[in-house]
C-alpha positions as CSV (number, residue, x, y, z in Angstrom):
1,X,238.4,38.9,166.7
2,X,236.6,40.2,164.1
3,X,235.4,37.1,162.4
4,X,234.6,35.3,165.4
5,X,232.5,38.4,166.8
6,X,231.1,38.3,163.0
7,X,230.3,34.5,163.6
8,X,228.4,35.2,167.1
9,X,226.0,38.1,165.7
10,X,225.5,35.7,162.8
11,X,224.2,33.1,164.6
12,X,221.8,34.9,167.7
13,X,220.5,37.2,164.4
14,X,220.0,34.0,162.7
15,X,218.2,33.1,165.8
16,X,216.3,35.7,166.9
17,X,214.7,35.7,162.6
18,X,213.7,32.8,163.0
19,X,211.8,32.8,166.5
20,X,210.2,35.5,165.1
21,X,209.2,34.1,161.4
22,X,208.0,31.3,163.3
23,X,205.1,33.1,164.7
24,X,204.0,33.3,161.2
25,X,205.0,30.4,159.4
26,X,207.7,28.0,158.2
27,X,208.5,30.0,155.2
28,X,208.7,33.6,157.4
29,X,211.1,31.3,159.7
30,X,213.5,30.7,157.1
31,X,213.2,34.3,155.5
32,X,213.8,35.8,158.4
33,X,216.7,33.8,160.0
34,X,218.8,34.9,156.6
35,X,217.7,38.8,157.1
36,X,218.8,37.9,160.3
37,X,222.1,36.5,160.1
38,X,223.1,39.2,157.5
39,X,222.1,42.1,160.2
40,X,224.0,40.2,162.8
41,X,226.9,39.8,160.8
42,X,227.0,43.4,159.5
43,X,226.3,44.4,163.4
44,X,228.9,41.9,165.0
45,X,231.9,43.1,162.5
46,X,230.8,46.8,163.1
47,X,230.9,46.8,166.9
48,X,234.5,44.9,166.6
49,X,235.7,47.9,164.8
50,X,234.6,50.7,166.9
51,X,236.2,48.7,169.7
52,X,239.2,48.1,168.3
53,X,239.5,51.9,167.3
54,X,239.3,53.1,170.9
């Protein structure tokens, strides 16, 4: 469950970065989609744990 909730935040961060880089430019886009997937990653994993401890 983990991974796959990892996976999920992952790819809407990735998405989210990249919608909003693209208001400034290509490069942004891309910058941003990887900040983005990173965060959603960290933040899918983390809320997987705290569920899974209560």
């Amino acid at each position: 469950m983990e991974k796959l909730m990892g996976f999920v935040g992952a790819t809407v961060g990735s998405l989210a970065g990249w919608y909003l880089g693209e208001l400034v430019g290509f490069t942004t886009a891309v910058v941003l989609s990887m900040v983005g997937t990173g965060f959603g990653l960290w933040a899918g994993r983390r809320l997987t744990q705290r569920w899974m401890e209560s």
